[in-house]
BAVEX-367975 format. One record per atom (N, C-alpha, C, O): y, z, x. Coordinates in steps of 0.001 Angstrom, whole numbers, padded with zeros to 6 digits, always signed. Each point is the difference from the previous one (the first is absolute). Layout:
BEGIN
YZX ...
END
This chain:
BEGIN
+043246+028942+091367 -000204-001373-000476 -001476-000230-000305 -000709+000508+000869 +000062-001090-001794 -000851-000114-000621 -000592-001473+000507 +000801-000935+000000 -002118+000698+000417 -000694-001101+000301 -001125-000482-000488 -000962+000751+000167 +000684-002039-000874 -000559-000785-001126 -001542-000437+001015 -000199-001056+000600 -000495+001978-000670 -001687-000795+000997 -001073-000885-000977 -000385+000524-001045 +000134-001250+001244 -000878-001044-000490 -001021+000030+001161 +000174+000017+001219 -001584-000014-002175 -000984-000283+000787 -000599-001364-000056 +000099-000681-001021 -000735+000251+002120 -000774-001257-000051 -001014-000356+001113 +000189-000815+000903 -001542+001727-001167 -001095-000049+000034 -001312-000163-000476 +000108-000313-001185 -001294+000365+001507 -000924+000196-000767 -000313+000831-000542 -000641+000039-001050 +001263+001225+002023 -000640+001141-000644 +001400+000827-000407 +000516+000859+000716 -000170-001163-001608 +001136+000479-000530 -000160+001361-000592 +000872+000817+000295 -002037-000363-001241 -000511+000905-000376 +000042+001219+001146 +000419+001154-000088 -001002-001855+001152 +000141+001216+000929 +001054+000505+000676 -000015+001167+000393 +000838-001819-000225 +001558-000216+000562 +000608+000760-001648 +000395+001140+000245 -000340-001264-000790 +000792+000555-001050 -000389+001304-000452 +000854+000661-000592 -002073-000144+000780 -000757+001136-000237 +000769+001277+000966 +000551+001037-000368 -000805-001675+001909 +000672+000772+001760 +001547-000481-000561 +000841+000408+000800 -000346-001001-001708 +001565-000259+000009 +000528+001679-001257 +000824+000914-000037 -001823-001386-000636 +000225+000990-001602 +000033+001284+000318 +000676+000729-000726 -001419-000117+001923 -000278+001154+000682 +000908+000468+000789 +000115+001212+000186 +000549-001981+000309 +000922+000653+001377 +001118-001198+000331 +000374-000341+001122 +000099-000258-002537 +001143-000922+000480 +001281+000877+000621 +000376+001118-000351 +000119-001906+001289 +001002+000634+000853 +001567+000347-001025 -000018-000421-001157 +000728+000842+001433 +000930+000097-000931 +001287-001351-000091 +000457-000693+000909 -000195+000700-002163 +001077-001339-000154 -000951-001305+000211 +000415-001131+000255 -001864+001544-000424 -000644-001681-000037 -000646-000456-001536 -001066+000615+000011 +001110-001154-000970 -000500-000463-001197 -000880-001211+000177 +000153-001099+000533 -001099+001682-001155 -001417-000989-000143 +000086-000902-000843 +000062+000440-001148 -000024-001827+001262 +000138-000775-000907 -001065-000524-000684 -000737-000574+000801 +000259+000506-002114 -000903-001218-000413 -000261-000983+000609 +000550-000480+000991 -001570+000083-001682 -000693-001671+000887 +000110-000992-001210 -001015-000594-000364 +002259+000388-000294 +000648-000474-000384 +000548-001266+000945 +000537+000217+001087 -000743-001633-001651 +001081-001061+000979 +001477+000248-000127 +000677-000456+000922 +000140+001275-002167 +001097-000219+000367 +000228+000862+000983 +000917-000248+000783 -001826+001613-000603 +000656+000929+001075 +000035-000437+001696 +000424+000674+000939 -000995-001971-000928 +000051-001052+000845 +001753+000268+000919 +000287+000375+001136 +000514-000787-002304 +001246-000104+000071 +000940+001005+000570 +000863-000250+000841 -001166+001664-001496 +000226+001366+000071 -000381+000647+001130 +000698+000878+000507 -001646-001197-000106 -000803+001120+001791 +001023-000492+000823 +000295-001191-000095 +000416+002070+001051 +000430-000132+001479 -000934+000113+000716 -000165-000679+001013 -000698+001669-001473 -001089+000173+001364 -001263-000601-000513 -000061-000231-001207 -000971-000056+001984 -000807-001053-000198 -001404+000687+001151 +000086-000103+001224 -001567+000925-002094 -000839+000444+000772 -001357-001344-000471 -000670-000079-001030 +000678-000587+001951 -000484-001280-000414 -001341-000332+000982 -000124+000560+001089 -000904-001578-001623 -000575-000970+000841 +000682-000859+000251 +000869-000281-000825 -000978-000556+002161 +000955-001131+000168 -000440-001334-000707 +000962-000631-000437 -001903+000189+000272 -000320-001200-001140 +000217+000085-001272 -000045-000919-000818 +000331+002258+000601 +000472+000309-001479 +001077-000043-000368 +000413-000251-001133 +000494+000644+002647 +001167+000095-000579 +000813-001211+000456 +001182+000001-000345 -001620-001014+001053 +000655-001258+000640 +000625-001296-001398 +001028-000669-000108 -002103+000803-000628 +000495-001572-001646 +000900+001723-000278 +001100-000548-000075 -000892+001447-000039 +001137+000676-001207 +001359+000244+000733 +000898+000359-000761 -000564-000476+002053 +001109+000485+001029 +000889-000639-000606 +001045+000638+000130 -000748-002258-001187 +001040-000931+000085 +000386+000909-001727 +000828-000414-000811 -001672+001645+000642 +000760+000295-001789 -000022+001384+000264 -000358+000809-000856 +000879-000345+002485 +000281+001930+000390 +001375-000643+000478 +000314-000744+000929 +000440+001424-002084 +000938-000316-000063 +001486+001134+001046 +001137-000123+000456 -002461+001323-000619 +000864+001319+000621 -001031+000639+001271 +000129+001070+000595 -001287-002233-000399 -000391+000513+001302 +000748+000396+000497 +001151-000386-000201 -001552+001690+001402 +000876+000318+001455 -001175+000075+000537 -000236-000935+000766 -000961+002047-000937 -001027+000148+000739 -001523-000044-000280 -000529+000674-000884 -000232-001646+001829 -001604+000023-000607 -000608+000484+001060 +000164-000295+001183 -001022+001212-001773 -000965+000755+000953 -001618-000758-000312 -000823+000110-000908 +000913-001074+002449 -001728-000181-000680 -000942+000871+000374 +000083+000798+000934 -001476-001043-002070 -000892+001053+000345 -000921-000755+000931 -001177+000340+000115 +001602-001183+000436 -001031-001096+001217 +000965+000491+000861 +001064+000580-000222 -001778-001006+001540 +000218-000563+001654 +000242-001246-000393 +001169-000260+000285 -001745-000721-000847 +000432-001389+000369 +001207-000143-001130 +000026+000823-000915 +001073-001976+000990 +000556+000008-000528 +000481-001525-000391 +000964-000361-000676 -001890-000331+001283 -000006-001481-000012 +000493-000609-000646 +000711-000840+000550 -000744+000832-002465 -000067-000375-000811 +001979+000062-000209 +000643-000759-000726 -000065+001887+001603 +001245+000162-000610 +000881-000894+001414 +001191-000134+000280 -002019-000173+000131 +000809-001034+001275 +000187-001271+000336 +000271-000530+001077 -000507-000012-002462 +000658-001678-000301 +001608+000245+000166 +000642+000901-000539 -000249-001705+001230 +001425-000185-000178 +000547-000449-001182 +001213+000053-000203 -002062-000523-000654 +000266-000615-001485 +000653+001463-000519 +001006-000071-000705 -001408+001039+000947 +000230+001038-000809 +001147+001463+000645 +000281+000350+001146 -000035-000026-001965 +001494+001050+000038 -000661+000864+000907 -001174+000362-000068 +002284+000036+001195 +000046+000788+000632 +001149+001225+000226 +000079+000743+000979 +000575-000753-001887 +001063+000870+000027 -000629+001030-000489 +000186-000154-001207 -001142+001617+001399 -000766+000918+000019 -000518+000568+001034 -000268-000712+000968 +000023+002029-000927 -000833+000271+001566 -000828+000183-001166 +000036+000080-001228 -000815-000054+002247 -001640-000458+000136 -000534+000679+001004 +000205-000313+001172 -001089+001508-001604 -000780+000744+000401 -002021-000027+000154 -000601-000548-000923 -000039+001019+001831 -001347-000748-000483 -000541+001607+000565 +000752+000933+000281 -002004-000932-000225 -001073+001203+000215 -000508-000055+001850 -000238-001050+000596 +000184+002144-000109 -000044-000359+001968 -000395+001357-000227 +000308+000757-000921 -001243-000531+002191 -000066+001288+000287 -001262+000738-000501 -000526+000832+000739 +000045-001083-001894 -001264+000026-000693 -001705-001050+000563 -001194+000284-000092 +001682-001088+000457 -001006-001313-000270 -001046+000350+001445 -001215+000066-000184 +001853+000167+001738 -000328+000565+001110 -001570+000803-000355 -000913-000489+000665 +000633+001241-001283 -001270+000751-000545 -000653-000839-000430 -000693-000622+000805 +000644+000300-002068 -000473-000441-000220 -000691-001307+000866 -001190-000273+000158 +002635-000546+000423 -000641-001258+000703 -001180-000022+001150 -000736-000945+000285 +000776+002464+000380 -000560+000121+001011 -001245+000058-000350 -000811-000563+000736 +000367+001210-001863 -001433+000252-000927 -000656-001566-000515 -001165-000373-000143 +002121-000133+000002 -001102-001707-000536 +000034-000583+001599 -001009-000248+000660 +002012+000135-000330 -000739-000110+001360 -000790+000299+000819 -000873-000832+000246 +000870+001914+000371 -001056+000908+000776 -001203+000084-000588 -001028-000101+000670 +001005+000365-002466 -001478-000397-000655 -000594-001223+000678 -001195+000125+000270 +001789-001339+000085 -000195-001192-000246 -000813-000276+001452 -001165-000351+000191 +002518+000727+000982 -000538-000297+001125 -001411+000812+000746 -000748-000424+000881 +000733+001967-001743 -000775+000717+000376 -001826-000566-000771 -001038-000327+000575 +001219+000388-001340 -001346-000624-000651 -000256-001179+000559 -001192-000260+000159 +002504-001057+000416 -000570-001249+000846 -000649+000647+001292 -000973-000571+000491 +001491+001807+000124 -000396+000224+001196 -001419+000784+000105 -000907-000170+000815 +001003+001090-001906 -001370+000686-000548 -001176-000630-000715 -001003+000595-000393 +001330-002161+000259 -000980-000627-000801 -000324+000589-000917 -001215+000179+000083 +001628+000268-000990 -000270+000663-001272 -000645-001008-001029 -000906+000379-000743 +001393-001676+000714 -000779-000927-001224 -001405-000136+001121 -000936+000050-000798 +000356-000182+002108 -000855-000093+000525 -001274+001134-000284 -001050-000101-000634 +001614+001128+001352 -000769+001331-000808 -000466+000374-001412 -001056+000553-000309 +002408-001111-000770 -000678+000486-001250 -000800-001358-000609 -000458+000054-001142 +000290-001466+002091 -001195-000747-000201 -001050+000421+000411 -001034-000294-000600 +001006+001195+001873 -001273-000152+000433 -000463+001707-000835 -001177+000293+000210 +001886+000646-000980 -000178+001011-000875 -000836-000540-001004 -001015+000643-000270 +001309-002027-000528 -000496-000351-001391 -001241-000485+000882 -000920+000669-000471 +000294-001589+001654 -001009-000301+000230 -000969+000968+000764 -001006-000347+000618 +001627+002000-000814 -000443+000647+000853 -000547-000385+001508 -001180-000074+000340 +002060-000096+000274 -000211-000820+001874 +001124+001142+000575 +001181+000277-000209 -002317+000221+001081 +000963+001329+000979 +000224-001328+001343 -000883-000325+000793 +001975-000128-000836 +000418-000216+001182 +001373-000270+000741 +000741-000966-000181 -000530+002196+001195 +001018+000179+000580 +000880-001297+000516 -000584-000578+000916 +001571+000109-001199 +000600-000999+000674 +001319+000796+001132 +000041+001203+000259 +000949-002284+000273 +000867-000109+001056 +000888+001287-000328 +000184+000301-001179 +000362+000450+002197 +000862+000993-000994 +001070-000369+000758 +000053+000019+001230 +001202-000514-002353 +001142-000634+000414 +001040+001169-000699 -000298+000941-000736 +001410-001297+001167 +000973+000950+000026 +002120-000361+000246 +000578-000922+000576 -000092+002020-001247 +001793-000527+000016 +000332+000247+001361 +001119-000360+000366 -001829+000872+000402 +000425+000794+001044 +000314-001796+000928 -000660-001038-000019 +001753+001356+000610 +000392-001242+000805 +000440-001295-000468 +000649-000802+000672 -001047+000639-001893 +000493-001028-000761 +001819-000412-000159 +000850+000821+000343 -000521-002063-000852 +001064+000009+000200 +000388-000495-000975 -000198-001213-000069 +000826+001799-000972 +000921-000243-001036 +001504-000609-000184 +001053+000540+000340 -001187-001470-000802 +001585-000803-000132 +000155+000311-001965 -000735-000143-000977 +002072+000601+001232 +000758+000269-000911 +000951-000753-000155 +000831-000042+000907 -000660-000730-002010 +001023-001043-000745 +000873+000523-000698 +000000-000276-001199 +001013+001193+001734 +001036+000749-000492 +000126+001145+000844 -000834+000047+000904 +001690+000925-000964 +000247+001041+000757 +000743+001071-000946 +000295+001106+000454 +000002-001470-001797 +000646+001067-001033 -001314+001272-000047 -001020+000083+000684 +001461+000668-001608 -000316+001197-000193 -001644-000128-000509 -000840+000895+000087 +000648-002201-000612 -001686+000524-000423 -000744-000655+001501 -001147+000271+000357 +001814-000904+000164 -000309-000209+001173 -000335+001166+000957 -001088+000435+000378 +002360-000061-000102 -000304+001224+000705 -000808+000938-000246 -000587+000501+000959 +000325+000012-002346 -001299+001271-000288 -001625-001363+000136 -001110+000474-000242 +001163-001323+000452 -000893-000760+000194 -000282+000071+001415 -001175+000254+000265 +002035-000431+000799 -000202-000034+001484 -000094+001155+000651 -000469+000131+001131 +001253+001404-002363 -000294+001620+000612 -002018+000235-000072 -000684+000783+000659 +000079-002180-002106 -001095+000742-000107 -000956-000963+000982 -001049+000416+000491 +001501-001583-000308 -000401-000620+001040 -000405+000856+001419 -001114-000072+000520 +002161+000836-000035 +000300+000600+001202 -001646+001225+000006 -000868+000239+000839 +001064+000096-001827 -000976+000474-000137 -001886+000469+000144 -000864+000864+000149 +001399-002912-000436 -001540-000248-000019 +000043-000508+001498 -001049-000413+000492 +002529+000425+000459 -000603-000285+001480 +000302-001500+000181 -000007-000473+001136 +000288-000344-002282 +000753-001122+000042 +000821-000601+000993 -000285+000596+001039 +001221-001526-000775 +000686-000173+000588 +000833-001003-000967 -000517-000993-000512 +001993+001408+000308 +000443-000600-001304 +001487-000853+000704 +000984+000404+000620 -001428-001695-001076 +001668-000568-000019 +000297-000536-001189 -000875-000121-000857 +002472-000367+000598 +001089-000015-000563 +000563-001295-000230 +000162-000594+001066 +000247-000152-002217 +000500-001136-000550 +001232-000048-000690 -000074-000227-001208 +001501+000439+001851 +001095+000037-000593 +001180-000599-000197 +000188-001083+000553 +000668+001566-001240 +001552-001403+000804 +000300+000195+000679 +000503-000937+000620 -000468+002004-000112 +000813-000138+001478 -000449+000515+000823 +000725+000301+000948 -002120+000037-000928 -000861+000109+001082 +000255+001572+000657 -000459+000278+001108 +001090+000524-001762 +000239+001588+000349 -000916+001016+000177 -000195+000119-001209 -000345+000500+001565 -000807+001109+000387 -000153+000987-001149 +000876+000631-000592 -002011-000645+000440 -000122+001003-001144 -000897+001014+000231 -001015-000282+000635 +001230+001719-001129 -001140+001139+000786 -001268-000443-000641 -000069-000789-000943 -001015+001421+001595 -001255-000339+000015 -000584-001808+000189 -001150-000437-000049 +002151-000120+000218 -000517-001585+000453 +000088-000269+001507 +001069+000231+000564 -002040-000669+000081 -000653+000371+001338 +001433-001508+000083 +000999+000251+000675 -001070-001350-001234 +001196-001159+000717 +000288-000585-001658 -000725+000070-000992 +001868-000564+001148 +000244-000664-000718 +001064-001297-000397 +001205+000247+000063 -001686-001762-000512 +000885-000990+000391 +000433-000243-000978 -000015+000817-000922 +000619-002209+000798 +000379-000498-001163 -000387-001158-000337 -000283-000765+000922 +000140+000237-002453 -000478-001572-000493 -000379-000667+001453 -001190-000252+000188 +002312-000103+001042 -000537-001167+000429 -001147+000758+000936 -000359-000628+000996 -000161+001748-001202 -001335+000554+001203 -001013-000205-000924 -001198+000010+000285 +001656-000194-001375 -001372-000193-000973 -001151-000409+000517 -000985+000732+000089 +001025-001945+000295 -001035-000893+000753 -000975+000720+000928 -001202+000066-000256 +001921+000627+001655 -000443+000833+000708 -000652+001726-000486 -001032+000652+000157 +002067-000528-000661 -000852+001570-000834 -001415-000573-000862 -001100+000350+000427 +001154-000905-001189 -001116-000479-001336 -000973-000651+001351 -001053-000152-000620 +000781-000261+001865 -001000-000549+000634 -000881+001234+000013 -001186-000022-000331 +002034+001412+000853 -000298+000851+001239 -000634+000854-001441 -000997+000653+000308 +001205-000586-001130 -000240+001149-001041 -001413-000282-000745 -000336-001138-000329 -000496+002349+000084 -001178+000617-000904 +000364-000082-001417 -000677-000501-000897 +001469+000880+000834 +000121+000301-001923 +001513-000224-000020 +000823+000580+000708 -000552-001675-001789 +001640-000615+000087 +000263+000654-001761 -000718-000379-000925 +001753+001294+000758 +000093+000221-001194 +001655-000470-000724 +001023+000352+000588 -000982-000829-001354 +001433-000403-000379 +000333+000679-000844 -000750+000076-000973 +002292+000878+000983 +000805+000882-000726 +000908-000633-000203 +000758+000629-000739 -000322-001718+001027 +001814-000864+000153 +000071-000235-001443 -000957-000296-000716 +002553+000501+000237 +000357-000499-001094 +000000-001550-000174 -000391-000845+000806 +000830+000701-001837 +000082-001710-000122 +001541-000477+000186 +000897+000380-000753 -000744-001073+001616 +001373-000589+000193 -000435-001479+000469 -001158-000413+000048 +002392-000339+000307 -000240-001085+000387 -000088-000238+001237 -000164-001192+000262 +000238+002249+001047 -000919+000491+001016 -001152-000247+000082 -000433-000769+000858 -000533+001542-001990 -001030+000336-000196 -000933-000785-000523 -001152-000229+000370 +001749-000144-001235 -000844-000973-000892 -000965-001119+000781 +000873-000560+000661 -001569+000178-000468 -001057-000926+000105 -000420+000392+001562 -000556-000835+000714 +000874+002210-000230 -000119+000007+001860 -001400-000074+000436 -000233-000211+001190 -001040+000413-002315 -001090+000543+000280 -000834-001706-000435 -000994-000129-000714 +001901-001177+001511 -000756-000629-000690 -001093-001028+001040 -000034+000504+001122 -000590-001414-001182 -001290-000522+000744 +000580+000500+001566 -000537+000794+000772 +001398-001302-000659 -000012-000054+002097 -000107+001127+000356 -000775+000135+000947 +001524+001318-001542 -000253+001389+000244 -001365-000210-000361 -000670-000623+000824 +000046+001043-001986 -001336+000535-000131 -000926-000765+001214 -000778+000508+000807 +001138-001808-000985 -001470-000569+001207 +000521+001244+001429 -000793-000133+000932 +001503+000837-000734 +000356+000795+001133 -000859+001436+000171 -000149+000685+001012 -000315-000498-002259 -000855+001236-000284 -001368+000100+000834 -000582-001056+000246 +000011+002324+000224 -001040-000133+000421 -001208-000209-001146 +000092+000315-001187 -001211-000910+001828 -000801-000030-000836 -000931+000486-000402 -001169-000378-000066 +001939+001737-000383 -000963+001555+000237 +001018+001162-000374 -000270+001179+000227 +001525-001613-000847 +000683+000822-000305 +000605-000356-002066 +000045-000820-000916 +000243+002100+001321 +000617+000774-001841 +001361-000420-000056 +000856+000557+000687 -000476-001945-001818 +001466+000147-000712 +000022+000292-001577 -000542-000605-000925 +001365+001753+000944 +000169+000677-001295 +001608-000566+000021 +000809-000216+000902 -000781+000081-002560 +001218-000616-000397 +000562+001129-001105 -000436-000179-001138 +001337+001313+001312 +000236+000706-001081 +001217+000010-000305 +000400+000670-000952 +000310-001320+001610 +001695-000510-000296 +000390-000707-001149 +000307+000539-001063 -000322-001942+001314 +000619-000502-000741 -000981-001235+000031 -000370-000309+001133 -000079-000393-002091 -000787-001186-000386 +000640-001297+000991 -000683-000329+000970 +001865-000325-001200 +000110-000864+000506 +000795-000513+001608 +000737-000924+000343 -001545+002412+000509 +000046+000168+001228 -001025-001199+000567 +000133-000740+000975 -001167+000833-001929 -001387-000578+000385 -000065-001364-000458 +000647-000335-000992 -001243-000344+001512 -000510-001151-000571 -001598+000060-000381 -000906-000353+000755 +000765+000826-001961 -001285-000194-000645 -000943-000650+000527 -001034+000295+000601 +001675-001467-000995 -000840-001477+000496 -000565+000037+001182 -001212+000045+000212 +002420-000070+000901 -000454+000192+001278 -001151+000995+000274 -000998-000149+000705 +001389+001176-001428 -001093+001277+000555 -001247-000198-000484 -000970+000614+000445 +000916-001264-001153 -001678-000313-001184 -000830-001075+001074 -001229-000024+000058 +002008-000744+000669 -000488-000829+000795 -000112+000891+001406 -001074-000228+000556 +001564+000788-000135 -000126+000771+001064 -001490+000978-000308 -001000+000040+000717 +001141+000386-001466 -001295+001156-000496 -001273-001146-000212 -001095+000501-000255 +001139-001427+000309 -000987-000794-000025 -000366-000731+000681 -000842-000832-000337 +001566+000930+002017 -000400-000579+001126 -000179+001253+000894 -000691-000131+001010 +001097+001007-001211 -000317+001240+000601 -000434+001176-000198 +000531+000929+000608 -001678-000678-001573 -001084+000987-000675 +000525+001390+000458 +000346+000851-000819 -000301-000646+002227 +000054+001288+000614 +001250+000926-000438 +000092+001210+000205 +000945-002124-000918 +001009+000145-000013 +000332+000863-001391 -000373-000651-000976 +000877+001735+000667 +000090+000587-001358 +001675-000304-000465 +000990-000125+000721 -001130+000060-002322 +001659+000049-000607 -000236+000742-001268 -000812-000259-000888 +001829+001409+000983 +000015+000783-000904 +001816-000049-000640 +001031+000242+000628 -001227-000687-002207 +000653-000849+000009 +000980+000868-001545 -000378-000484-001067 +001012+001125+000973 +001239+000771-001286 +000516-000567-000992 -000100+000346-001178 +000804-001444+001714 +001349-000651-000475 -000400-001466+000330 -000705-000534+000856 +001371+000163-001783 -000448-001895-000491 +001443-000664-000248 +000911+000638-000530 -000809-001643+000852 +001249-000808-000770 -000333+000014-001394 +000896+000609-000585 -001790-001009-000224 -000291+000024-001081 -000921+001377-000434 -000982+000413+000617 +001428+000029-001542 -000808+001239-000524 +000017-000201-001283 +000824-000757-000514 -001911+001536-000309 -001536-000122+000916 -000190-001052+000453 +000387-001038-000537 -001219+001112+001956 -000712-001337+000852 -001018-000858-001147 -000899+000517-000663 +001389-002205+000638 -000761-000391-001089 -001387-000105+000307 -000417-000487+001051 -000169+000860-001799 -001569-000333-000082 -000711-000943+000893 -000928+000299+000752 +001539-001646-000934 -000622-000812+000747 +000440-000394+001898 -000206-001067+000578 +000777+002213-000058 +000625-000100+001001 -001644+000117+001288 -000723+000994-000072 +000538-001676+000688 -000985+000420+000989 -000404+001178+000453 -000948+000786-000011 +002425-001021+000567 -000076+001635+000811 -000561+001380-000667 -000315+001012+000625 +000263-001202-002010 -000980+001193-000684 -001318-000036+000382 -000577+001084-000083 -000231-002258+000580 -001283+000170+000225 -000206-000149+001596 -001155-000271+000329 +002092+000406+000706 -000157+000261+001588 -000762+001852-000105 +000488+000978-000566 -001639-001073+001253 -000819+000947+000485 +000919+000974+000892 -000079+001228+000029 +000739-001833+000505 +001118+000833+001129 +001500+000124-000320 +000911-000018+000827 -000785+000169-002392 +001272-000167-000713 -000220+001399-000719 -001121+000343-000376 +002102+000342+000228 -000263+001644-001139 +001388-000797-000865 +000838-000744+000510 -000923+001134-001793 +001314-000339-000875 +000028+001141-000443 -001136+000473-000046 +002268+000514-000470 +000490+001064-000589 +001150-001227-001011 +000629-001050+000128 -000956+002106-001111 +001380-000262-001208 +001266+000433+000041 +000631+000162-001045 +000000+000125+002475 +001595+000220+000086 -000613+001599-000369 +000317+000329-001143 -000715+000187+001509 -000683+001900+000318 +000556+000788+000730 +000462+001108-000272 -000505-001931+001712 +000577+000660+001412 +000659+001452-000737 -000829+000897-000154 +001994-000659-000225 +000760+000835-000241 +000686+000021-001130 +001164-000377+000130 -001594+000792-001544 +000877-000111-000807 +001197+001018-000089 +000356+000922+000735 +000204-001517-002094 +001483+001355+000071 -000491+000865-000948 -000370-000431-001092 +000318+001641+001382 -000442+001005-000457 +001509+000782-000808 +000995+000112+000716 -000928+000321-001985 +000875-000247-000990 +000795+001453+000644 +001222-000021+000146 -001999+001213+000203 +000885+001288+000727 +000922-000407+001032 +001171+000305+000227 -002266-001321+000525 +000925-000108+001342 +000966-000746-000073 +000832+000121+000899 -000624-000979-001794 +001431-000915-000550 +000860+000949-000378 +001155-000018+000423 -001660+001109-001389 +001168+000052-000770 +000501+001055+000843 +001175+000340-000137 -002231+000470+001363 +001182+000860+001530 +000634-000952+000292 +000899+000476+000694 -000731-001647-000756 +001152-000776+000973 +000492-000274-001289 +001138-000042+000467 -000969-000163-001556 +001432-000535-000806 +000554+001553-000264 +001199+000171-000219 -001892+000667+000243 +001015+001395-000625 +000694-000217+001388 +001070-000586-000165 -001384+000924+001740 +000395+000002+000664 +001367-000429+000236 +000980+000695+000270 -001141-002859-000523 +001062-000446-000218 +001038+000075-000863 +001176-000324+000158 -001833+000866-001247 +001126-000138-001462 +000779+001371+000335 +000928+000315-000744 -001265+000511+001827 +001232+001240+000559 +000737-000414+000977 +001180+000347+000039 -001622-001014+000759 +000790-001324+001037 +001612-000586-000645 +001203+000029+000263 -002182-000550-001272 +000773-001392-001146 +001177+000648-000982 +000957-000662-000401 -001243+002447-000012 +000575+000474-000579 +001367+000106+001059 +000890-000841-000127 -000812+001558+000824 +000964+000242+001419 +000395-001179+000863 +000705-000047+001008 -001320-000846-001647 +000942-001660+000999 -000467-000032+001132 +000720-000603+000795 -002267+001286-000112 -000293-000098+001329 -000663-001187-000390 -000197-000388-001152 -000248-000349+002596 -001098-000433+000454 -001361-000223-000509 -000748+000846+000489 +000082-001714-001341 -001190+000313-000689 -001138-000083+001378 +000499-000513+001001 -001489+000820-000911 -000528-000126+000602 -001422-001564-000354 -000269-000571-001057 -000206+000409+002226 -001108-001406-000237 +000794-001128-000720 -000407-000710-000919 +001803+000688+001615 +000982-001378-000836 -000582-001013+000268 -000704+000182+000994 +000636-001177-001380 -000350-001485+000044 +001121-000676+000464 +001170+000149-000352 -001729-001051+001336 +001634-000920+000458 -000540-001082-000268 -001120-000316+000400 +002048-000569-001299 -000294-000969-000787 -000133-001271+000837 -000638-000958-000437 +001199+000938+001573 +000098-000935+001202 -001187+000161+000853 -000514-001070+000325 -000015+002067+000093 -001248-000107+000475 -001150-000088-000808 -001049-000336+000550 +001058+000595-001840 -001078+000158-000969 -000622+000989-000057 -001055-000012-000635 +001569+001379+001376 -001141+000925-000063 +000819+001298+000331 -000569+001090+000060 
END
């Protein structure tokens, strides 16, 4: 049986190039044509791209996104009769690298040193360190975990933010939503991995943050509207000592005139953390599309009820 793939990305060129080379057998590449809109069953997509065209896929069965997040396809306004597949398993590397850059240069004073480099001033400051520190993790999935193996590492002491509060290897404890309060007091560097659900959504907002020490690292690389912006722009400005290193925005790009671009103790990245790298997608859709051929199990399914 023969299967109709439509792409819908940015980088289509490159996806069609790794498709033209080594398409799997019984799969046909379709034009980027709107009527072939109609025609694709399978669907290797961004999710904002492909959310306004779902109501004219007429023979969807399966979309493989080339994101982790999948936000955009989880209005209830919109069709769900499709599995829905997303990218896992990749992001862990990478995530641990914008992080650990981040916390390690706050701890190494690196913007301190290469000031006192341009004014030529030899002088030794405090030598601080991961060793003993205590890391709270806002999720416990898989980029979580290669996050808390590299934690362990540095001598850390790592806990855990989940639904149901289960034990996960390499997390020294771990609770759920309602320990929030208590974990986020006790913790050095608070980093958020949680998807966006209606759980999630707004948990990181004034009464948590005033809970933070005032001397500790929250990195936000999850999901934008975990956080309350607002709140945090005001927090970073009653408490200097305090760093936010900051991924993901409700609004992207962050508009221009938002404050929080000019807090001294604010880092902004452009949604960087981890992009999808076009090889490592297309190991997980060949993967699945041999799954999908044989009626197994796709793997990284999306459950449309939890959002993630």
């Amino acid at each position: 049986m023969e299967h109709k793939l439509l792409l819908l990305t940015k980088h289509n060129d490159q996806y069609r190039s790794m498709l033209e080379d080594s398409a799997p057998p019984g799969l046909i590449l379709l034009g980027e044509e709107p009527s072939n809109i109609k025609e694709a069953d399978i669907w290797l997509a961004e999710p904002a791209l492909a959310a306004p065209l779902l109501g004219h896929a007429t023979k969807l069965k399966w979309l493989q996104s080339t994101f982790a997040g999948v936000d955009p396809l989880m209005s209830p306004r919109l069709r769900q009769d499709y599995l829905l597949t997303n990218i896992k398993g990749i992001f862990g590397p990478l995530m641990s690298e914008y992080l650990f850059g981040y916390l390690l240069a706050h701890k190494r004073q690196h913007a301190k040193y290469r000031q006192q480099q341009q004014d030529r001033v030899w002088r030794p400051g405090s030598f601080k360190t991961l060793q003993g520190q205590h890391l709270l993790l806002l999720g416990t999935g898989s980029i979580a975990e290669h996050i808390a193996t590299t934690a362990k590492h540095f001598g850390m002491l790592v806990s855990g933010i989940n639904r149901g509060g289960q034990a996960v290897e390499s997390f020294d404890r771990v609770g759920t939503l309602r320990d929030l309060s208590d974990f986020i007091a006790q913790a050095d560097a608070i980093t958020n991995v949680l998807p966006s659900t209606p759980q999630t959504r707004g948990i990181l907002d004034a009464e948590i943050l005033s809970l933070i020490k005032p001397n500790a690292v929250l990195c936000n690389l999850g999901r934008g509207d975990v956080l309350d912006l607002e709140a945090l722009d005001v927090q970073l400005s009653l408490y200097p000592r305090q760093q936010a290193i900051l991924d993901v925005f409700n609004q992207e790009p962050l508009p221009t005139n938002h404050p929080i671009w000019s807090r001294p103790n604010a880092t902004i990245t452009p949604h960087i953390a981890a992009p999808s790298f076009a090889e490592q997608v297309m190991e997980i859709f060949f993967h699945n599309y041999k799954l999908y051929l044989t009626g197994q199990s796709l793997t990284h399914q999306v459950c449309f009820q939890q959002g993630y």
